[in-house]
NUBAKE-567126 format. One record per residue (C-alpha): residue number from 1; residue in one letter; x, y, z. Coordinates in Angstrom, 3 decimals, always signed. Example, Ala and Ser with C-alpha at 12.3 -4.5 7.8 and 13.67 -1.06 7.14 Angstrom:
<atoms>
<atom k="1" r="A" px="+12.300" py="-4.500" pz="+7.800"/>
<atom k="2" r="S" px="+13.670" py="-1.060" pz="+7.140"/>
</atoms>
This chain:
<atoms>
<atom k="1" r="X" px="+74.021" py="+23.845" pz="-1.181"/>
<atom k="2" r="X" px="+71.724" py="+23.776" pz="+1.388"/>
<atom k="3" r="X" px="+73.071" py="+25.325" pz="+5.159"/>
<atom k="4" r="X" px="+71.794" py="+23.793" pz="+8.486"/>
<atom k="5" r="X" px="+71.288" py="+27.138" pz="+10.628"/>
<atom k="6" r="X" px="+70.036" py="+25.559" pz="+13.475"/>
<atom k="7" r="X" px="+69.057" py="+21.889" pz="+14.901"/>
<atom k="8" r="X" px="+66.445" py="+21.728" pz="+17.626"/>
<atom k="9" r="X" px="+65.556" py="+19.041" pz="+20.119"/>
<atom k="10" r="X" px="+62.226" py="+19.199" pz="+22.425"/>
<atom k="11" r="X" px="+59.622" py="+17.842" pz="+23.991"/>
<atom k="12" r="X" px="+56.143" py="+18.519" pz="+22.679"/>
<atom k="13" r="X" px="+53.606" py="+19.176" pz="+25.776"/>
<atom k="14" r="X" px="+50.268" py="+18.835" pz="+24.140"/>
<atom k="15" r="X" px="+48.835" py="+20.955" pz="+27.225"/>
<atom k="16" r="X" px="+50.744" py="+23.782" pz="+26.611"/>
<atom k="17" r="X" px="+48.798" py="+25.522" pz="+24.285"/>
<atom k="18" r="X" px="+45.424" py="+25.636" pz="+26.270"/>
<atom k="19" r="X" px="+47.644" py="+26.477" pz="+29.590"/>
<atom k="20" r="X" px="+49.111" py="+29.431" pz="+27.699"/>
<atom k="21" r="X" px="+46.360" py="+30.838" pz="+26.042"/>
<atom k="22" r="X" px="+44.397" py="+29.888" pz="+29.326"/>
<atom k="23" r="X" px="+43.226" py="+33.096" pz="+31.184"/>
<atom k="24" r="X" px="+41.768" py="+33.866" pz="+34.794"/>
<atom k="25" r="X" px="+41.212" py="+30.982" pz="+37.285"/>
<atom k="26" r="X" px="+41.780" py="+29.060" pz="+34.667"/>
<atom k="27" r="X" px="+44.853" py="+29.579" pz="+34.110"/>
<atom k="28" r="X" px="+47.331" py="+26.906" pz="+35.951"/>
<atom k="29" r="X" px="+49.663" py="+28.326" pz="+38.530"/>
<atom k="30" r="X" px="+52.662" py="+26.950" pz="+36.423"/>
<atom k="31" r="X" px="+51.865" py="+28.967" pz="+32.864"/>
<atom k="32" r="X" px="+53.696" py="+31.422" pz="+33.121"/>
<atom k="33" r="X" px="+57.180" py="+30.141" pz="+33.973"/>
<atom k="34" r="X" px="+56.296" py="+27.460" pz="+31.410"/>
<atom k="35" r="X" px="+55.613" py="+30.462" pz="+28.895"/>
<atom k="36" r="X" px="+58.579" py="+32.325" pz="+29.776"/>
<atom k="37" r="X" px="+61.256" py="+28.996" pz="+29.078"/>
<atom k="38" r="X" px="+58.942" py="+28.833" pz="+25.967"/>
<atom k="39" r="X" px="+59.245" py="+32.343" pz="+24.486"/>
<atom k="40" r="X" px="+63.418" py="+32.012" pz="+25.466"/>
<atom k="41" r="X" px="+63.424" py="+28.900" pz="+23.567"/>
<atom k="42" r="X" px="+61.882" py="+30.604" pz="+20.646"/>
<atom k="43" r="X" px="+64.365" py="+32.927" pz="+20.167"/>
<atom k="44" r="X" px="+67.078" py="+30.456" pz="+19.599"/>
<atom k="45" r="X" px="+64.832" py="+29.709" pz="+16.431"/>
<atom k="46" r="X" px="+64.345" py="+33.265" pz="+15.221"/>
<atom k="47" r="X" px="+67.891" py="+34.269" pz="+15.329"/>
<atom k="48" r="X" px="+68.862" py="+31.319" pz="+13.079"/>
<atom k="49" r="X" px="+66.534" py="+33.047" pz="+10.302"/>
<atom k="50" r="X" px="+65.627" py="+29.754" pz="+9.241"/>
<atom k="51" r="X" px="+63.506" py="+29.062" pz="+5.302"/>
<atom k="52" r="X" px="+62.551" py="+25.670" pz="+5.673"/>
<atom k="53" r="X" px="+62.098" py="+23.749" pz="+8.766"/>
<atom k="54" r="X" px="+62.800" py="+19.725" pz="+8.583"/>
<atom k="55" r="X" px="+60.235" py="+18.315" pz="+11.664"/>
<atom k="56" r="X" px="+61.105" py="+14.733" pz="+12.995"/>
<atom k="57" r="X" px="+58.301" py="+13.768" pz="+15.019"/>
<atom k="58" r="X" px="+55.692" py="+10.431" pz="+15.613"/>
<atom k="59" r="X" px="+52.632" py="+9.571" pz="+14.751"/>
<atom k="60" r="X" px="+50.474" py="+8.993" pz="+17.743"/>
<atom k="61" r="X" px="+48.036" py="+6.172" pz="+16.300"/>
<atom k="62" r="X" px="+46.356" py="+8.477" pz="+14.421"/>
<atom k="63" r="X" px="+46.970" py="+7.817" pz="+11.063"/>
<atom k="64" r="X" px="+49.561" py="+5.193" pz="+10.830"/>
<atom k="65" r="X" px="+48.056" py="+2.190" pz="+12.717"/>
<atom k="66" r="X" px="+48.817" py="-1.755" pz="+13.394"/>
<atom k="67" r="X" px="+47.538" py="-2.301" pz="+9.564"/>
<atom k="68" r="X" px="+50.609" py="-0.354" pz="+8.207"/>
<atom k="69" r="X" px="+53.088" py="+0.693" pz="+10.462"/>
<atom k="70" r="X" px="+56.455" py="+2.357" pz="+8.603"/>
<atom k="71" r="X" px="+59.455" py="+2.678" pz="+10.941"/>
<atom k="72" r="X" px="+60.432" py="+5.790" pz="+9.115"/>
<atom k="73" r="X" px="+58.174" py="+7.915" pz="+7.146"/>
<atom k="74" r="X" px="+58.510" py="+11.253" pz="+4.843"/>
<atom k="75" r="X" px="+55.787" py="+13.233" pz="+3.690"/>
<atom k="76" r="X" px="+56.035" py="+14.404" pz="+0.297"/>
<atom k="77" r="X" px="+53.019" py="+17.019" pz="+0.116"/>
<atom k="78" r="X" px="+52.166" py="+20.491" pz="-0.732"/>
<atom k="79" r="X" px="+50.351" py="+20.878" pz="+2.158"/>
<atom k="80" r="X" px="+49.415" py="+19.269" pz="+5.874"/>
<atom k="81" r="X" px="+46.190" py="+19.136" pz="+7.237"/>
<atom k="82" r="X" px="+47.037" py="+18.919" pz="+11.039"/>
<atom k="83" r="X" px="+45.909" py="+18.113" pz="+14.266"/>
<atom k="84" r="X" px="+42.752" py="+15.617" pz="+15.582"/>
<atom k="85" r="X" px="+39.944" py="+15.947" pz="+16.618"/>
<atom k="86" r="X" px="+40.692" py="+14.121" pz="+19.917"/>
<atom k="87" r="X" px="+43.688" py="+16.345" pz="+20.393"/>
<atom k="88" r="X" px="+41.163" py="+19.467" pz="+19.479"/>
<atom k="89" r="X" px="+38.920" py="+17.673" pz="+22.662"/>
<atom k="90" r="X" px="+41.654" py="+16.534" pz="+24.779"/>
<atom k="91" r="X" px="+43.930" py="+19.347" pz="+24.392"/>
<atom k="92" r="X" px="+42.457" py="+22.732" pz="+22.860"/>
<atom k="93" r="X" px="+44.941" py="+22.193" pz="+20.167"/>
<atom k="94" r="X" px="+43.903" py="+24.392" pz="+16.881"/>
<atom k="95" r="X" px="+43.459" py="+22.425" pz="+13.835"/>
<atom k="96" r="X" px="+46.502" py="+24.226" pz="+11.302"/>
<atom k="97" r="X" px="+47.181" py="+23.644" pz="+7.860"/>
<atom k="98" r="X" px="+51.166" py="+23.216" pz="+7.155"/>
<atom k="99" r="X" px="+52.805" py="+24.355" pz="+3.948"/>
<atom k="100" r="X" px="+55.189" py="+21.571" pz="+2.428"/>
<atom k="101" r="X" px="+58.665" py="+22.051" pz="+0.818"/>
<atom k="102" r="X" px="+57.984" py="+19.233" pz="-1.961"/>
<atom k="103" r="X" px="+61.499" py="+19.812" pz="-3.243"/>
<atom k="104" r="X" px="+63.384" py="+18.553" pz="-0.077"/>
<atom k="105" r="X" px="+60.884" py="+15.627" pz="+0.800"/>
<atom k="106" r="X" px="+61.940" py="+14.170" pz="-2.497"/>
<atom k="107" r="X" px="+65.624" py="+14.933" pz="-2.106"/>
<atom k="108" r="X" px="+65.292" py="+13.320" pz="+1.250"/>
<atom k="109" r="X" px="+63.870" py="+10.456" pz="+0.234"/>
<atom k="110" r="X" px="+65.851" py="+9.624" pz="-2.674"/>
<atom k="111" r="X" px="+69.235" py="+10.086" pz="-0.854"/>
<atom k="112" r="X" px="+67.717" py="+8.445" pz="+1.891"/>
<atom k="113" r="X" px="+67.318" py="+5.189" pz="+0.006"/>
<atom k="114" r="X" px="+70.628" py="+5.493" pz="-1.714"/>
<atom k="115" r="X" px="+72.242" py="+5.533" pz="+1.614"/>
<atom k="116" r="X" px="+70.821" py="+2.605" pz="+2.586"/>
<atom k="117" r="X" px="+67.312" py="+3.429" pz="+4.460"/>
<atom k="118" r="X" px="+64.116" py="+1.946" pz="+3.122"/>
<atom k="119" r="X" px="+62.132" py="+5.388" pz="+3.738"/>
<atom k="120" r="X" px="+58.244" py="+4.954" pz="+3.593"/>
<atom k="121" r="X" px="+56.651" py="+8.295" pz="+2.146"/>
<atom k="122" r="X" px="+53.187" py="+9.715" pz="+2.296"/>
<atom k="123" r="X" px="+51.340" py="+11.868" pz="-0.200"/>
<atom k="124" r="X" px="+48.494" py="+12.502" pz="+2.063"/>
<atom k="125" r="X" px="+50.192" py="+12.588" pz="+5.442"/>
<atom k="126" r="X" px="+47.747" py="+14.502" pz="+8.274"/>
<atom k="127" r="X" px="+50.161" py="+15.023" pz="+11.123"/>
<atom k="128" r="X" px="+49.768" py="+15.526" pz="+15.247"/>
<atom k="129" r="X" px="+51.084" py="+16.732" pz="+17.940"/>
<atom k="130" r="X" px="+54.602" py="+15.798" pz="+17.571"/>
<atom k="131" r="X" px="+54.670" py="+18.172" pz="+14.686"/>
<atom k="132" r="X" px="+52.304" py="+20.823" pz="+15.205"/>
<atom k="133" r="X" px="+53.121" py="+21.681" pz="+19.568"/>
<atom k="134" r="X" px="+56.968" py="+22.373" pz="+18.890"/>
<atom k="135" r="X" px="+55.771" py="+24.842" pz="+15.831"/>
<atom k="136" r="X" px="+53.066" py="+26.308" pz="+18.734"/>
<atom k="137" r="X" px="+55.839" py="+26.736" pz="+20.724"/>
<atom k="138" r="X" px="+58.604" py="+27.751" pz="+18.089"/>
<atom k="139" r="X" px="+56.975" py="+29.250" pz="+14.825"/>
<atom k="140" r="X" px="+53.609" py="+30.233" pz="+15.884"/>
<atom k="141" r="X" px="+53.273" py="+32.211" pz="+12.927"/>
<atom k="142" r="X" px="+53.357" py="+28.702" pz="+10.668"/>
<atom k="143" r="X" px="+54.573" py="+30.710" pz="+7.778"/>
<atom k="144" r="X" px="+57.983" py="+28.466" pz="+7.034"/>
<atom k="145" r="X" px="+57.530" py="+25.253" pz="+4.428"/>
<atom k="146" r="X" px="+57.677" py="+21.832" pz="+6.429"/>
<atom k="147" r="X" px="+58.930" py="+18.549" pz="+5.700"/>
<atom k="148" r="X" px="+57.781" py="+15.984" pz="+8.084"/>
<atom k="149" r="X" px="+59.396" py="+12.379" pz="+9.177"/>
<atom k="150" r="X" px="+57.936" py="+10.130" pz="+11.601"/>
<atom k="151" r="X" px="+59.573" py="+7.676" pz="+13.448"/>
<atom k="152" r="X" px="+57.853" py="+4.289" pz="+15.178"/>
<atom k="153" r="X" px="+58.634" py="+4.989" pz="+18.754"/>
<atom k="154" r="X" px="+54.963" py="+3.097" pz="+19.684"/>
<atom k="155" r="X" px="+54.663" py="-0.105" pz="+17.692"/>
<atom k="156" r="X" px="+57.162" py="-3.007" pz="+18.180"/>
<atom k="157" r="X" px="+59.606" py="-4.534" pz="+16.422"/>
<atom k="158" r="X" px="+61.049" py="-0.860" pz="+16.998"/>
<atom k="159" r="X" px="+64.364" py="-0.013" pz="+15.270"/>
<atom k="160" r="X" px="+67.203" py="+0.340" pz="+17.673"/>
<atom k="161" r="X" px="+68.537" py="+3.266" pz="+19.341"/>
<atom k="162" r="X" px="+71.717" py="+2.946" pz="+17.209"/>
<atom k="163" r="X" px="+69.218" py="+3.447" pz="+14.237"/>
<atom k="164" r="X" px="+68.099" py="+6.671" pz="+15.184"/>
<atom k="165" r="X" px="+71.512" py="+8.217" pz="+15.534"/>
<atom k="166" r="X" px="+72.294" py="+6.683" pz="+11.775"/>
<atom k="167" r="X" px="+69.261" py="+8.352" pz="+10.695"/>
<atom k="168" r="X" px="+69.837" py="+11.585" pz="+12.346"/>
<atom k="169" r="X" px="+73.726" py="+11.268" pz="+10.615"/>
<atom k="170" r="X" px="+72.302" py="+10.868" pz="+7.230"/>
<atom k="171" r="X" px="+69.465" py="+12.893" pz="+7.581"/>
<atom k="172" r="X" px="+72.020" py="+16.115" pz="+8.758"/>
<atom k="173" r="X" px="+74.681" py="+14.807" pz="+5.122"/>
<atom k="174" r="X" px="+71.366" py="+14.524" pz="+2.849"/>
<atom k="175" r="X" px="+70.167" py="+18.236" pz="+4.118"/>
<atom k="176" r="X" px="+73.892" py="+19.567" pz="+3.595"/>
<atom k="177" r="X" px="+73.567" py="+18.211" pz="-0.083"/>
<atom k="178" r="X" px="+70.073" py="+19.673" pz="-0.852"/>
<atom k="179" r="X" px="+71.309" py="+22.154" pz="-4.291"/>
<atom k="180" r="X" px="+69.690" py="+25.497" pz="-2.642"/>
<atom k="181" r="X" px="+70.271" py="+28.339" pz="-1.020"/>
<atom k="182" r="X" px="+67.500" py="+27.581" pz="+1.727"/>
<atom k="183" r="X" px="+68.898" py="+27.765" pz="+5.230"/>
<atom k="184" r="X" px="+67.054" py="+24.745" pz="+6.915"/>
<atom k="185" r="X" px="+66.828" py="+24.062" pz="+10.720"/>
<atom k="186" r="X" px="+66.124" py="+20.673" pz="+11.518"/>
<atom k="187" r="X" px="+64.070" py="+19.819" pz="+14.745"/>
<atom k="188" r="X" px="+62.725" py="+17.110" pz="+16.461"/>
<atom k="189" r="X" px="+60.562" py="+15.790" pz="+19.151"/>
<atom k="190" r="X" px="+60.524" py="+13.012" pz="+21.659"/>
<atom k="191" r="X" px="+60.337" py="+13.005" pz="+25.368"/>
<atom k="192" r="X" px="+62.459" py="+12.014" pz="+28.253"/>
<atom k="193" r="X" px="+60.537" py="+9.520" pz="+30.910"/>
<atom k="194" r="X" px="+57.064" py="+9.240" pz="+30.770"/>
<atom k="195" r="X" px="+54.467" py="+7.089" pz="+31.751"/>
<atom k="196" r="X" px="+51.298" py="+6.667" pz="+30.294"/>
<atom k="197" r="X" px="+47.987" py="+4.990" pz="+31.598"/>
<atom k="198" r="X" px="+50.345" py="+3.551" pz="+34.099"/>
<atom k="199" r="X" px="+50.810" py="+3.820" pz="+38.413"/>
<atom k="200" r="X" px="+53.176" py="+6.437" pz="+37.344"/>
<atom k="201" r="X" px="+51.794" py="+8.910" pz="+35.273"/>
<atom k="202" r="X" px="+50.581" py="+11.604" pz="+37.570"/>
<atom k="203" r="X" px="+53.444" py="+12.316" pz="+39.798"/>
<atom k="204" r="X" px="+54.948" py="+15.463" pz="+41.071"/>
<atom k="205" r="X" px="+58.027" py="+14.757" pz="+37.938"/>
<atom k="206" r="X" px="+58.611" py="+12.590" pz="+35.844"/>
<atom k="207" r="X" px="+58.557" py="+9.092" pz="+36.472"/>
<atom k="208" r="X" px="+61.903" py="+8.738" pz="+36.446"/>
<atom k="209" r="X" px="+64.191" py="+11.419" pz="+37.850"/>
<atom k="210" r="X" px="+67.649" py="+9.687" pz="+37.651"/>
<atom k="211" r="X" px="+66.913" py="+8.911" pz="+34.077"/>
<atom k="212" r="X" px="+66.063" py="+12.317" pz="+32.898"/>
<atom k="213" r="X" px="+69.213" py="+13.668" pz="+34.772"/>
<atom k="214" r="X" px="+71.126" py="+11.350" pz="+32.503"/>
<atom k="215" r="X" px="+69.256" py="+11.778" pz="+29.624"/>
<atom k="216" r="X" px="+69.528" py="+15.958" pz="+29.656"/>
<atom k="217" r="X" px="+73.228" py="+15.085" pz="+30.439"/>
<atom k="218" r="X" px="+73.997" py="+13.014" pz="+27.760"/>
<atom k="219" r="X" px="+71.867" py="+14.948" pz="+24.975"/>
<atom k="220" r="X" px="+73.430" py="+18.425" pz="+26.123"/>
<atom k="221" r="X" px="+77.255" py="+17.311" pz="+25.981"/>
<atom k="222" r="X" px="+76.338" py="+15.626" pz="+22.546"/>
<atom k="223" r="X" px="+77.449" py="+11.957" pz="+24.525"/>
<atom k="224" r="X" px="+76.519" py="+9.780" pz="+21.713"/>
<atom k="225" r="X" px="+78.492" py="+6.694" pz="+22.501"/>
<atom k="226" r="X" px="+77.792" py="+7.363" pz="+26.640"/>
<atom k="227" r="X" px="+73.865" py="+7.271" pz="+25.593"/>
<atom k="228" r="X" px="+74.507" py="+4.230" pz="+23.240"/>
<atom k="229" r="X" px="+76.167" py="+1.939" pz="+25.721"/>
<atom k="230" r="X" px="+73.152" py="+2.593" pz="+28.384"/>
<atom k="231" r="X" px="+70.210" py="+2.594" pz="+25.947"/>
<atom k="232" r="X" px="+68.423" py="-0.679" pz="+24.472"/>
<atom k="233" r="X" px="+65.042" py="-0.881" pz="+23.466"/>
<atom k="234" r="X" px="+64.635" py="-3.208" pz="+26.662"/>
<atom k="235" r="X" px="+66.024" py="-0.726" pz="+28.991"/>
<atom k="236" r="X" px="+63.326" py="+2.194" pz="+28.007"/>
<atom k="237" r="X" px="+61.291" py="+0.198" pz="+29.349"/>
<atom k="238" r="X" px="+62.161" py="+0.855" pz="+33.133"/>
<atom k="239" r="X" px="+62.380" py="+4.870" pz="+32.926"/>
<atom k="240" r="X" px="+57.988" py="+4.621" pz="+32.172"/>
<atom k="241" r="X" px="+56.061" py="+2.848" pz="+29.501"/>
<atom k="242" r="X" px="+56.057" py="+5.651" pz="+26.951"/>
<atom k="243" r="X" px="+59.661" py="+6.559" pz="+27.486"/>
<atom k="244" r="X" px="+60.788" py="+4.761" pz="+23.487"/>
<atom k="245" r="X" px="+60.628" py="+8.450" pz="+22.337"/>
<atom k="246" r="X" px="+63.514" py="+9.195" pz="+23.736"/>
<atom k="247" r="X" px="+64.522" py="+7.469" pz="+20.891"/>
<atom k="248" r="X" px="+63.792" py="+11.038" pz="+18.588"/>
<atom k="249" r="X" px="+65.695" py="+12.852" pz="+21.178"/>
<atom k="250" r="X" px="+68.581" py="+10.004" pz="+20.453"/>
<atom k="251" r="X" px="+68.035" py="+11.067" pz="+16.333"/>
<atom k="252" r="X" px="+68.286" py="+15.186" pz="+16.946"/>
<atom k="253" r="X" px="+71.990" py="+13.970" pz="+19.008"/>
<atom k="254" r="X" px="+73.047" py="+12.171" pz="+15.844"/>
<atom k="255" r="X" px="+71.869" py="+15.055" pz="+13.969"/>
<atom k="256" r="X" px="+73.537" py="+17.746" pz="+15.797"/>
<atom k="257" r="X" px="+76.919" py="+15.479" pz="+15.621"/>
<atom k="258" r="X" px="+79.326" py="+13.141" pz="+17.998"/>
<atom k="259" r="X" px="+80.650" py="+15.273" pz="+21.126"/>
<atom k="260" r="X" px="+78.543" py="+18.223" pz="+19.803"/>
<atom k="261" r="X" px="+77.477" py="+20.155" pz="+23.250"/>
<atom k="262" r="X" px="+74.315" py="+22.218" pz="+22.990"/>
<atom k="263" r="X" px="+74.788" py="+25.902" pz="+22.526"/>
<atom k="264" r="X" px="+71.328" py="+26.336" pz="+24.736"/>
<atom k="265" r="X" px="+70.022" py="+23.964" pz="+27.299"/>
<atom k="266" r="X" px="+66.715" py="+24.227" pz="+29.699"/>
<atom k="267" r="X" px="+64.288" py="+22.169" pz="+31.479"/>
<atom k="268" r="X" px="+61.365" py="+22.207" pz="+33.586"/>
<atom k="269" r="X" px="+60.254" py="+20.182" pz="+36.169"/>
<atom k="270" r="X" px="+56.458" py="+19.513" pz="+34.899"/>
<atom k="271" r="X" px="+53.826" py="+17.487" pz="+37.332"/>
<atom k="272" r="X" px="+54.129" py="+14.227" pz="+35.691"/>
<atom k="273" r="X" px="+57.213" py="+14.731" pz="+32.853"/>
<atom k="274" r="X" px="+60.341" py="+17.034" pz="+32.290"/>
<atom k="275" r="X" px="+59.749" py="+19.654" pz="+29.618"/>
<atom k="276" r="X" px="+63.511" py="+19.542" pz="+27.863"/>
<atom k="277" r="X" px="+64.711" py="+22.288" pz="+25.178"/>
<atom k="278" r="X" px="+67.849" py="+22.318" pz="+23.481"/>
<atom k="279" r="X" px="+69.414" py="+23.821" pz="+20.821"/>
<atom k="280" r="X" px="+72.605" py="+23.617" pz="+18.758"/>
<atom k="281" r="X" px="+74.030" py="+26.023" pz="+16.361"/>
<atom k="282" r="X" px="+76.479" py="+25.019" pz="+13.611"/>
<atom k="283" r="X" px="+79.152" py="+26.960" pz="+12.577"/>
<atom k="284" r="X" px="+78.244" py="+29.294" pz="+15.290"/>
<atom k="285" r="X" px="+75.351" py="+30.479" pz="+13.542"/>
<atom k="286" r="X" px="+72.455" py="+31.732" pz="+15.279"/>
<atom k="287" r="X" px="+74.221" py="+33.070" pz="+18.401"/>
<atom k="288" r="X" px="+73.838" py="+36.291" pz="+19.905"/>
</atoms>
């Protein structure tokens, strides 16, 4: 079977690629800390040797849109196209082309339904910045197999919090059962409190300091139930209008498992959002 070497939770800066590569005066003064928590973050991925890397991320309105709107979708490809061309404007983001591991999408997806989720799945997926920043900042080389699954963190009726920790359960069982030798690390990308178009977006941290205390607390000491009893798809609300995809970070803690502390933890205070990184290694795989 299958062995889950490492399971990853981060944010997914789309800025940080042009402020890394960025050179001179125009280079921002905060690069090269930002670079340096990047590059230690990395290694937490190389040393778990991984062969396949499971991405949970979410669509940004680019391809799934108010006219079909899954709550959670698997692509089933042999290949990603990736990237926008507003995010190639906005952000400097490269436009990459992801290899698929077709295998596992369709193991996914057919244990997926049998426990009891109603999966979407794309043949033709094209996926963003959710997916292609944490390989930037993990796997720059893109040479591992993918297989994406987006969440609806943007378009309401959402599912509840206490949905993404089932899914991040099952999806962590349905890897485990995948018949291969593959060693698999599972990641996934949300955000803490964020604000977006709103009074709050450009502030000195994130909108909501107290929140993203809690919220590196509770995902860092694997506080499942602790999260659960605070978080409701009203309350997200309150942190900054964007902050639902803490919802993904929610997923990776039911992934990772019930009480689970991380094995590697790090933040960074970022203008207008915390940049969060952790890391869990099962079995005590991974570590140095």
């Amino acid at each position: 079977m299958a062995e889950v070497v490492a399971v990853i939770a981060s944010t997914h800066h789309p800025f940080y690629y042009r402020a890394s590569t960025a050179t001179g005066e125009d280079r921002p003064p905060f690069a090269d800390e930002w670079v340096r928590k990047v590059l230690a973050f990395r290694e937490t991925l190389t040393r778990a040797r991984p062969d396949v890397l499971v991405m949970v991320g979410s669509d940004h309105f680019h391809q799934l849109w108010l006219d079909n709107m899954p709550q959670f979708l698997i692509g089933k490809a042999p290949c990603y196209d990736a990237n926008f061309y507003n995010e190639e404007r906005e952000f400097g983001l490269p436009r990459m082309v992801c290899r698929g591991q077709e295998d596992l999408s369709a193991h996914l997806l057919r244990e997926g339904l049998d426990a009891g989720f109603d999966l979407a799945f794309s043949n033709e997926l094209r996926i963003d910045h959710s997916i292609t920043c944490p390989i930037i900042t993990l796997r720059p080389q893109n040479d591992l197999p993918i297989v994406p699954v987006y969440t609806n963190i943007f378009a309401p009726p959402l599912p509840r919090p206490k949905r993404f920790v089932q899914l991040g359960r099952a999806i962590r069982e349905m890897v485990e059962s995948w018949p291969s030798d593959q060693r698999v690390a599972i990641i996934g990308t949300g955000h803490l409190s964020l604000e977006l178009g709103g009074p709050r977006q450009f502030g000195p941290h994130g909108p909501d300091p107290e929140f993203d205390r809690k919220a590196v607390e509770w995902i860092s000491s694997g506080d499942v139930e602790g999260c659960l009893a605070e978080v409701t798809l009203d309350s997200l609300h309150l942190p900054g209008n964007a902050t639902h995809g803490f919802m993904d970070f929610m997923l990776m803690m039911g992934v990772a498992g019930d009480g689970r502390k991380a094995d590697y933890v790090d933040t960074y205070d970022l203008f207008h959002t915390m940049e969060a990184y952790f890391t869990w290694f099962p079995d005590g795989g991974g570590r140095s």
